[in-house]
N, C-alpha and C positions, 0 to 999 in steps of 0.2 A: 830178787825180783827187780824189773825195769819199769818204773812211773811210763805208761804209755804218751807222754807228753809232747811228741811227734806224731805220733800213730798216724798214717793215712796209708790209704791204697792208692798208691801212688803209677804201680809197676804189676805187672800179672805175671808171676812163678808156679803158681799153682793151681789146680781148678777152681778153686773158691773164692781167687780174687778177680776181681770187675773192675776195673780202672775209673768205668765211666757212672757208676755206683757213689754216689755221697755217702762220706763218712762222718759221723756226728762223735769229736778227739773228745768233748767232753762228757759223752755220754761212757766212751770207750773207757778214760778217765773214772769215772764214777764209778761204773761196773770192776775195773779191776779192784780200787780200792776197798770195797765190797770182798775181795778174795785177798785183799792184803789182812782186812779184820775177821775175817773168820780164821784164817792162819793164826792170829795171833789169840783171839780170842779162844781157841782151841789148845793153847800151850807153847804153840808154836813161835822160835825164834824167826826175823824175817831180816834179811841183810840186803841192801839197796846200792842197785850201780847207777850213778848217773845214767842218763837220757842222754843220748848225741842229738844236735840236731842234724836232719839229713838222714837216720837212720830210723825210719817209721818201723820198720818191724823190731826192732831192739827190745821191745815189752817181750817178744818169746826170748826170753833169757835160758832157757834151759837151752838153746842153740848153741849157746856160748863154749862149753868145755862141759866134759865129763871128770868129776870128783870121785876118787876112792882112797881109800886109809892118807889123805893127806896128799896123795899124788893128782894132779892137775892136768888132761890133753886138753889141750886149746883146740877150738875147731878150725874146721878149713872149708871155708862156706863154696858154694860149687854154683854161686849167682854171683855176679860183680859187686851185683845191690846190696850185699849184706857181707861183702868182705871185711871193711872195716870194725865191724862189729867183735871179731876175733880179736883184734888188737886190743878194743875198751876190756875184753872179758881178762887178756892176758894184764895188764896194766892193775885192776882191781884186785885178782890175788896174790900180783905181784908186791902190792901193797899192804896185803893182810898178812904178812910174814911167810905164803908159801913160797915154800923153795922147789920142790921139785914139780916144775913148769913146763910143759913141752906143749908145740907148738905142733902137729898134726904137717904130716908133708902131702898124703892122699886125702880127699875131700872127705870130709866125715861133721856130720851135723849134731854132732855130741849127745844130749839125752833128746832130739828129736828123735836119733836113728838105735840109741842106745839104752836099755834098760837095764839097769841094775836089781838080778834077783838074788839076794845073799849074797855069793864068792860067785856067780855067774851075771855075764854082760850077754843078755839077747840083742845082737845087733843087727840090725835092718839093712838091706839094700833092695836096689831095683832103680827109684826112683833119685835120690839125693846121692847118701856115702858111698863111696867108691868098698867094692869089694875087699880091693887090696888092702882098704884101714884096718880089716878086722882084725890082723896080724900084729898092726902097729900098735892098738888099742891094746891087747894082748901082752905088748911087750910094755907098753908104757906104766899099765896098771896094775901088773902080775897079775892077772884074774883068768877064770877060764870064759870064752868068747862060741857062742853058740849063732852061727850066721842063719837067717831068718829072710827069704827073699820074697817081698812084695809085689803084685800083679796087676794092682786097682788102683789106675792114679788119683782116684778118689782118698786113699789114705797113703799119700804119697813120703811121708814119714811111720814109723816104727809106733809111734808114740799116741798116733793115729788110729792103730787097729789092736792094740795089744796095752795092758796097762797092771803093773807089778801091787799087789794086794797084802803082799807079805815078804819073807823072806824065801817061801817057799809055795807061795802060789799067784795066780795070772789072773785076767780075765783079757777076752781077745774074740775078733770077731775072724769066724773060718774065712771068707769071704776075700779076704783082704793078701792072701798068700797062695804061694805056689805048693803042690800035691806035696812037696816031697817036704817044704818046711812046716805043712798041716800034719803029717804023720809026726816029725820030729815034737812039734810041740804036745802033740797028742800022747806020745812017750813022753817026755819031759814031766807034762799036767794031764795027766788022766782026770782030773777033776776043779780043773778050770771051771772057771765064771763061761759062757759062750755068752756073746752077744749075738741079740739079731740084727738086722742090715738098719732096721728105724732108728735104734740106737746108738747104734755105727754110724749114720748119717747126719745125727744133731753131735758129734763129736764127744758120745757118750765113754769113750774110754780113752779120751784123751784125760784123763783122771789122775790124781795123786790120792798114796791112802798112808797114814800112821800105823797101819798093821790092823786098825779099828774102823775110824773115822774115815771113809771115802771121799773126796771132794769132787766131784763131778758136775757138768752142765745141769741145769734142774728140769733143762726136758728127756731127759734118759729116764724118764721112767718106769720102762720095763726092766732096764740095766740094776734101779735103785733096786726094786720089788726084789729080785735076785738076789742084791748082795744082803738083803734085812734076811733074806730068810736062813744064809749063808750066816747071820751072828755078826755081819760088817754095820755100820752105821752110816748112810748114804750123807752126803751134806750137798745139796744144792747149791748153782751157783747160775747166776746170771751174767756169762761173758757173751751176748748174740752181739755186740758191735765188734768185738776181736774176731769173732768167726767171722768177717767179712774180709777178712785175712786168713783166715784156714789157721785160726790158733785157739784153743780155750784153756782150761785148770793147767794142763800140763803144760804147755809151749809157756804158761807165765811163770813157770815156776822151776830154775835150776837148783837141784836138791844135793848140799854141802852136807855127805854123813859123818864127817869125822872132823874138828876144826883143828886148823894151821897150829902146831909147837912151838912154842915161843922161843 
């Protein structure tokens, strides 16, 4: 996770941000720390990148690079605004002893546009990663790569409309994709979570889950009611000043499954 210690909306990339919108960095502040203690308070380890200044979105850290069995893609951001951000995420593992590092040559927004389901990577495009990454991704991480193309620049990342529950189940709102990546995922999860668009809209599956524990916005409440009855455990969270950024649970949170070999 990134101390949002810059945070402002400074720049408009997405539909959610308003330039001319006031930003309250210590409320932004406050609220993520609030997702820093329920991570930990829940069992959870929490590893911390510096804050650049100059880099107000850097708190979505999960932008930074995609993690698997110890292998590292560094992302390749497809705005100017947030290129340097690649370099702090490359520099941090580079420092925690991983070795196998790459740096992304086609634009790819790492677990914004990337889900990791078990030995399968749901990977996004339309709006952000370049198509061509899924290949690269593919080869960097030896995993299989199932491409997933978005339609609604409303959930203009992966991460946005689709959110990994387990090792072998989703939850995702139809809404958010093209006919032919609805049927794919439909084959994939026959018994998917669906969200509807209200929940879709307060960034209710932009979520992280332990397999149990859900942590999601705590106005998804139709999303919550779902996953209780499903045997998941909903955990509210109050990030509305990140969303004035188009980021909540999940944009703050790059998820490391396997750590570096000594």
């Amino acid at each position: 996770m990134c101390r949002p210690t810059y945070f402002d909306v400074t720049y408009e990339i997405n539909p959610w941000m308003n330039a001319s919108k006031p930003v309250d960095t210590d409320l932004a502040i406050e609220q993520w720390e609030g997702l820093r203690r329920l991570y930990l308070r829940y069992g959870h380890a929490v590893d911390l990148i510096e804050p650049v200044e100059g880099l107000p979105d850097m708190v979505f850290s999960a932008n930074g690079a995609t993690v698997l069995d110890d292998r590292v893609l560094v992302a390749r951001f497809r705005h100017a605004e947030r290129a340097a951000e690649g370099t702090a995420h490359r520099e941090w593992f580079a420092s925690r002893g991983y070795r196998d590092i790459r740096t992304a040559t086609y634009v790819n927004e790492a677990e914004g546009d990337y889900m990791v389901v078990g030995r399968t990577v749901l990977a996004g495009t339309g709006f952000r990663t370049d198509a061509r990454a899924h290949a690269e991704l593919r080869d960097a991480l030896g995993c299989e790569v199932v491409t997933l193309n978005l339609t609604d620049p409303r959930f203009y990342h992966l991460d946005t409309a689709l959110a990994v529950l387990s090792d072998s189940e989703v939850m995702y709102y139809p809404g958010a994709f093209s006919a032919e990546s609805l049927a794919t995922l439909r084959e994939l999860y026959p018994d998917a979570v669906i969200a509807e668009e209200a929940d879709a809209e307060v960034f209710g599956l932009n979520a992280v889950s332990d397999g149990l524990h859900v942590f999601l916005p705590d106005t998804a409440t139709g999303l919550a009611a779902q996953l209780r009855r499903r045997g998941f455990e909903p955990v509210g969270v109050d990030l509305s000043e990140l969303l004035k950024a188009g980021g909540s649970v999940k944009c703050c949170t790059l998820e490391i499954r396997h750590q570096a070999q000594a």
